[in-house]
TIMI-2910 file (N, C-alpha, C, CB; in pm, 1 decimal, decimal comma, always signed):
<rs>
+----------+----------+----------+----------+----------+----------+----------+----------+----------+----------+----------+----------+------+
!      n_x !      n_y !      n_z !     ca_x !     ca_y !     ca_z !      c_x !      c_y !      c_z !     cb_x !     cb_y !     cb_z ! resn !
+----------+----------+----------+----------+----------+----------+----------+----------+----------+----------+----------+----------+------+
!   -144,5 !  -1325,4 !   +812,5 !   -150,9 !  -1189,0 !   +862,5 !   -149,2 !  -1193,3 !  +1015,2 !   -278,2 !  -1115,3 !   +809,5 !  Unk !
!    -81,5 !  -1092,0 !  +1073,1 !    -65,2 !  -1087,1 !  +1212,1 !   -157,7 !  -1042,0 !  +1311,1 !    +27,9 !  -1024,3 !  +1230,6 !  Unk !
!   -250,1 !  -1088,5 !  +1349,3 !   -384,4 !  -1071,4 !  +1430,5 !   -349,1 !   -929,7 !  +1519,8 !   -421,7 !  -1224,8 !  +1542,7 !  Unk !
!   -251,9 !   -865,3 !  +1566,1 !   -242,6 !   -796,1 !  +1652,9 !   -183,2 !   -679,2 !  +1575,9 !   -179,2 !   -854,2 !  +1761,4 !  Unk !
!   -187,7 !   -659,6 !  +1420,9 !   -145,4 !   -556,0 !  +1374,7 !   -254,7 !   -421,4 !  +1397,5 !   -112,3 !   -593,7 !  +1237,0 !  Unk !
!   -249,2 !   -304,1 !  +1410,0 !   -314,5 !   -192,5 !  +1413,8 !   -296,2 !   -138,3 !  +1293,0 !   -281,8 !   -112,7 !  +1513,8 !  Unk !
!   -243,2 !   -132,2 !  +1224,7 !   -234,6 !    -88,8 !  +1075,7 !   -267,7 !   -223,4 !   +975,7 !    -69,5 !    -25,0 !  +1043,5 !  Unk !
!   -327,4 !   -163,0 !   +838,6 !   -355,4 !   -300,6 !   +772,5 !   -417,5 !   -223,5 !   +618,6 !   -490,8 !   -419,4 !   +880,5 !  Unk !
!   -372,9 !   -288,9 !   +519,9 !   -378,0 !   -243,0 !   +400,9 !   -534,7 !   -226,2 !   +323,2 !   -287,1 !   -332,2 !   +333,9 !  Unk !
!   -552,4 !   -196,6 !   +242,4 !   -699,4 !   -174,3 !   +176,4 !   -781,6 !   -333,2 !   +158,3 !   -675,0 !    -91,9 !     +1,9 !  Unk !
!   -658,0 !   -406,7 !   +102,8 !   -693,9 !   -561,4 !    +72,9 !   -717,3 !   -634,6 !   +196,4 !   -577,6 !   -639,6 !     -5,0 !  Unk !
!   -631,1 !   -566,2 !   +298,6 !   -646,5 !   -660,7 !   +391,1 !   -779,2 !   -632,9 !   +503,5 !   -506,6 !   -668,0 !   +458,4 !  Unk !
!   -807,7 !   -522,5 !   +511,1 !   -946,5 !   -470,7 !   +553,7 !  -1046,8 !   -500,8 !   +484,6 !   -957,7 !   -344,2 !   +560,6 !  Unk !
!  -1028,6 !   -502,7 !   +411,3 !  -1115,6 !   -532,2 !   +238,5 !  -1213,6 !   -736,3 !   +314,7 !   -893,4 !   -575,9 !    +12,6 !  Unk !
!  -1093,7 !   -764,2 !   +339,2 !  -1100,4 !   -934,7 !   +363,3 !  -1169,9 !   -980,4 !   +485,8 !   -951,2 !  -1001,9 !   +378,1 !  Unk !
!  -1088,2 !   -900,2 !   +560,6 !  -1179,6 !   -935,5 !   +722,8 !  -1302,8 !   -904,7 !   +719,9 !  -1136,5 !   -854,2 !   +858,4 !  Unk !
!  -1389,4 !   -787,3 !   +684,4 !  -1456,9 !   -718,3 !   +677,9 !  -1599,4 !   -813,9 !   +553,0 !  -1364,2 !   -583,7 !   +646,8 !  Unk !
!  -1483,4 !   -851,1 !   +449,8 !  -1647,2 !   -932,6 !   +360,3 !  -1654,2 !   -785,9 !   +250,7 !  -1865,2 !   -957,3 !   +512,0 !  Unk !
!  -1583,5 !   -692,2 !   +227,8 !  -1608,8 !   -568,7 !   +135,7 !  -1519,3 !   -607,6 !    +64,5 !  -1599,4 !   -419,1 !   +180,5 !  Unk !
!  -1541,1 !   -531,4 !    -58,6 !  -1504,1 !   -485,1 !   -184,6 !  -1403,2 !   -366,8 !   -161,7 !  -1630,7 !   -443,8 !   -266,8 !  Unk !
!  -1252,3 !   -378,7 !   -215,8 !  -1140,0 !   -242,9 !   -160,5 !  -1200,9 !   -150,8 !   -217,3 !   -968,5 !   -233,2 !   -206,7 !  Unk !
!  -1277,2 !   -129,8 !   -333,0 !  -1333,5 !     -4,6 !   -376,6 !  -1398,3 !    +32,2 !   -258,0 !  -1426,4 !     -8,7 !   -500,7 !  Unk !
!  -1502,6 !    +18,6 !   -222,6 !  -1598,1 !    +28,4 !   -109,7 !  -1512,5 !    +93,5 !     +7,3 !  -1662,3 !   -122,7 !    -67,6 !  Unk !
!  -1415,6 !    +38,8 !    +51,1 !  -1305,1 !    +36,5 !   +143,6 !  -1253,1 !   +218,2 !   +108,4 !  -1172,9 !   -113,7 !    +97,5 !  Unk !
!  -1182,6 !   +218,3 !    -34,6 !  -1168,2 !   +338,0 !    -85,5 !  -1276,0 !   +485,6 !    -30,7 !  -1183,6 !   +298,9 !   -231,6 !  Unk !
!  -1403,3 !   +427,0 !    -70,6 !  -1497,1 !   +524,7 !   -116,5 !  -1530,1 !   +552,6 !    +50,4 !  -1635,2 !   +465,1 !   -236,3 !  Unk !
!  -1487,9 !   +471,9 !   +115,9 !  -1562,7 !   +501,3 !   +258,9 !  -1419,7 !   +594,6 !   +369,7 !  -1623,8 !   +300,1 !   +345,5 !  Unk !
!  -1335,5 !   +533,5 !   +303,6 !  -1193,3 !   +645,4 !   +356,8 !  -1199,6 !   +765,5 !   +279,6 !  -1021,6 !   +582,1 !   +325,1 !  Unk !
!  -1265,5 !   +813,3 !   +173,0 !  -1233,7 !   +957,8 !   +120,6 !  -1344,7 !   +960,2 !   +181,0 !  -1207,0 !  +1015,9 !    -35,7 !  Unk !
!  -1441,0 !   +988,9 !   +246,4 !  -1559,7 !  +1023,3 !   +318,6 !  -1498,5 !  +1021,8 !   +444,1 !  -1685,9 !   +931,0 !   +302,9 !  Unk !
!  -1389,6 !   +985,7 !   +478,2 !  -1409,6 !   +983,2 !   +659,6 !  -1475,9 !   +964,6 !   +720,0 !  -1404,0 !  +1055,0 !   +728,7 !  Unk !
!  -1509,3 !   +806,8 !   +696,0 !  -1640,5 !   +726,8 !   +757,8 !  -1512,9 !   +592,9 !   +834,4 !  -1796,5 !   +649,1 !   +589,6 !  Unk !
!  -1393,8 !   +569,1 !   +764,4 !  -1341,7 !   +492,9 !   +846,7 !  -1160,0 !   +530,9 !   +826,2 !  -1401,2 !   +335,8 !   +812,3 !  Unk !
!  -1118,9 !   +540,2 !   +944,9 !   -977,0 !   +562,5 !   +962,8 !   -880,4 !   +504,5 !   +924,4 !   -949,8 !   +564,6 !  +1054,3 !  Unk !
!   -824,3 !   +596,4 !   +864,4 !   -721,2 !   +555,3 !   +771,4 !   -579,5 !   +696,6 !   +761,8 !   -818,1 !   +526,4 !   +604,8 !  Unk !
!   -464,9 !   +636,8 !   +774,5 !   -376,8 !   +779,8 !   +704,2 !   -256,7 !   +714,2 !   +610,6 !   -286,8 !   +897,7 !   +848,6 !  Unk !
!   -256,5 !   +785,7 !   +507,3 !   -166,5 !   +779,9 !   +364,6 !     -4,9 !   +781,9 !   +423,6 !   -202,4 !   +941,0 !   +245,1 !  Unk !
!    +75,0 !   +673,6 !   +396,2 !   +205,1 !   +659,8 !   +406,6 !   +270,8 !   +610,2 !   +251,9 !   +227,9 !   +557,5 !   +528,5 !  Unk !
!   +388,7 !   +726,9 !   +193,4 !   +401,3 !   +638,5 !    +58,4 !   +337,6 !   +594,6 !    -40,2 !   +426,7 !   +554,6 !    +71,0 !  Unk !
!   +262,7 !   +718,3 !     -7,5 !   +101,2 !   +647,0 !   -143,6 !     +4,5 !   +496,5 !   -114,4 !   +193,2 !   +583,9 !   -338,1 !  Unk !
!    +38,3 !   +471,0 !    -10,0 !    -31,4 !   +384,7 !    +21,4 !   -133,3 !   +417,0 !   +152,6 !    +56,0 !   +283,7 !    +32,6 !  Unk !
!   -226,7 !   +351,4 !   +133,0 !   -372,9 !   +397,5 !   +263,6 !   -381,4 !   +284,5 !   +334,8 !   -556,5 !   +430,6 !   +200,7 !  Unk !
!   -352,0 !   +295,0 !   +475,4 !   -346,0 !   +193,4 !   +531,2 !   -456,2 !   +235,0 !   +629,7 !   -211,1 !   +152,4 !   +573,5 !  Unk !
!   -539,7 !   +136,4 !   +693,5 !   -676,8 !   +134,1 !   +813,5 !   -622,5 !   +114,0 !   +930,0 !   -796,4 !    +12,7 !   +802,0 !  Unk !
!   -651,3 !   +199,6 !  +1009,8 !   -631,0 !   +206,4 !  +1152,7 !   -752,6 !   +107,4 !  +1184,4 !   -637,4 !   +368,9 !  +1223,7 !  Unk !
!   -726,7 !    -76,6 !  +1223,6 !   -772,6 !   -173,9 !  +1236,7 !   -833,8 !   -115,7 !  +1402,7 !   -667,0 !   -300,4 !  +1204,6 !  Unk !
!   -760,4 !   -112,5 !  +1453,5 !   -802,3 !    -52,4 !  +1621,9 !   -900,9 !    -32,1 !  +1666,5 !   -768,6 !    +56,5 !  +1663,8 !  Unk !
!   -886,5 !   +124,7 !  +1580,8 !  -1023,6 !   +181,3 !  +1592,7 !  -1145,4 !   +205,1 !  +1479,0 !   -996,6 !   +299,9 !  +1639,6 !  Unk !
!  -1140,9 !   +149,3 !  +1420,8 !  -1254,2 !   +124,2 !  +1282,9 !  -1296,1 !    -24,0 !  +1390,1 !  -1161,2 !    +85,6 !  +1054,9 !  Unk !
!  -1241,7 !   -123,3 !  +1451,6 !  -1300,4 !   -270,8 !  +1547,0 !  -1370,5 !   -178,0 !  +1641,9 !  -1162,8 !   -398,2 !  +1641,9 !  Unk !
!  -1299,1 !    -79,4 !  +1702,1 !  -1404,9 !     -0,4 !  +1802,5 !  -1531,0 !    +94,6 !  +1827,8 !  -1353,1 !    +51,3 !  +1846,3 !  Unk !
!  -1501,7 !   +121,7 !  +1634,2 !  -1568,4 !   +175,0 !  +1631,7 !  -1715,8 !   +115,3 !  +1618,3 !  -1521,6 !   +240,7 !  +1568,6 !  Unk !
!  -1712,0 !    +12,8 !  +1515,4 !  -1781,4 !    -78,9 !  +1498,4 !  -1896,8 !   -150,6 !  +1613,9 !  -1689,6 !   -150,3 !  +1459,0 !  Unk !
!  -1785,6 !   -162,1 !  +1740,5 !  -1813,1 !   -221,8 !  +1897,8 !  -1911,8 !   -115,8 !  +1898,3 !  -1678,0 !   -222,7 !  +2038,2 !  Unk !
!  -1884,8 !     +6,8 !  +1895,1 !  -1956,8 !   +103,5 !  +2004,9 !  -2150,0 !   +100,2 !  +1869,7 !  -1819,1 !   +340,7 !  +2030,2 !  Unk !
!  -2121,5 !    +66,1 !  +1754,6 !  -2249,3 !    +90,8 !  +1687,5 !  -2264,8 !     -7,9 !  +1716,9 !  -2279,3 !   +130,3 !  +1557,6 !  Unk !
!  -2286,4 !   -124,9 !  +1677,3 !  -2323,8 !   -240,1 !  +1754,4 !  -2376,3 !   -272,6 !  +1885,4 !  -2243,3 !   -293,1 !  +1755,6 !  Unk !
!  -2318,0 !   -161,3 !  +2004,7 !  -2371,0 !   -164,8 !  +2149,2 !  -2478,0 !    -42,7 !  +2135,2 !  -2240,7 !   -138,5 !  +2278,8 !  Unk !
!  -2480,3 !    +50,0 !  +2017,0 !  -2614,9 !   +141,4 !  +2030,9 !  -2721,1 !    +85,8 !  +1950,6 !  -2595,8 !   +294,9 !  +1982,1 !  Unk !
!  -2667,7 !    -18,0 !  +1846,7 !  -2819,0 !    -83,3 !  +1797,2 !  -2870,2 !   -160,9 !  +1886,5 !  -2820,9 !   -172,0 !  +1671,9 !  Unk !
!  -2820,3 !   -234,2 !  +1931,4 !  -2873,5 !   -346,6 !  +2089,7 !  -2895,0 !   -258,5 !  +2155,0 !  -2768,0 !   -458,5 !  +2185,7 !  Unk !
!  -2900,3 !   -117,0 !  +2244,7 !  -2949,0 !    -84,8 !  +2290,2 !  -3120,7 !     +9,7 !  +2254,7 !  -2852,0 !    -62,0 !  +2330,0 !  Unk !
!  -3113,3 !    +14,3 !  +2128,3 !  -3199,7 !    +87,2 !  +2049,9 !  -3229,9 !   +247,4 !  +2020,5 !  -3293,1 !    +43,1 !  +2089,1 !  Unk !
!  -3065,6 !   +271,2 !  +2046,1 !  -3081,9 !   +456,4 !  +2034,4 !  -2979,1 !   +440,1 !  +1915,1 !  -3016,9 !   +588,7 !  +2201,8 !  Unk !
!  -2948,1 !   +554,8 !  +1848,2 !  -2886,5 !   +611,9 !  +1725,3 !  -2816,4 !   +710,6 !  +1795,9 !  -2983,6 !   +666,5 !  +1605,1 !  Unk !
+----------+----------+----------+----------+----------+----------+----------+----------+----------+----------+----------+----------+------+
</rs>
């Protein structure tokens, strides 16, 4: 897989990540992580779901919510 892709499939988010694609599923129909439908397929905006990630990660080390 190509380290510098911004788009990336359920399986393949699924992998980096250590989750289950269900999980992956259940957390894109919630709009908890970015994603948009091409062709019936749901692909993760890798980008910003990594940034988003960054920015919770820099508010738990800092200790605010």
């Amino acid at each position: 897989m190509n380290e510098n892709r911004r788009w990336l499939t359920i399986k393949e988010t699924a992998q980096k990540l250590g989750m289950h694609p269900f999980s992956l599923y259940r957390l894109c129909g919630r709009g908890q992580i970015p994603a948009a439908k091409l062709g019936g397929k749901l692909l993760i905006d890798w980008r910003r779901l990594e940034a988003e990630l960054e920015r919770q990660i820099e508010r738990g080390a800092r200790g605010t919510k």
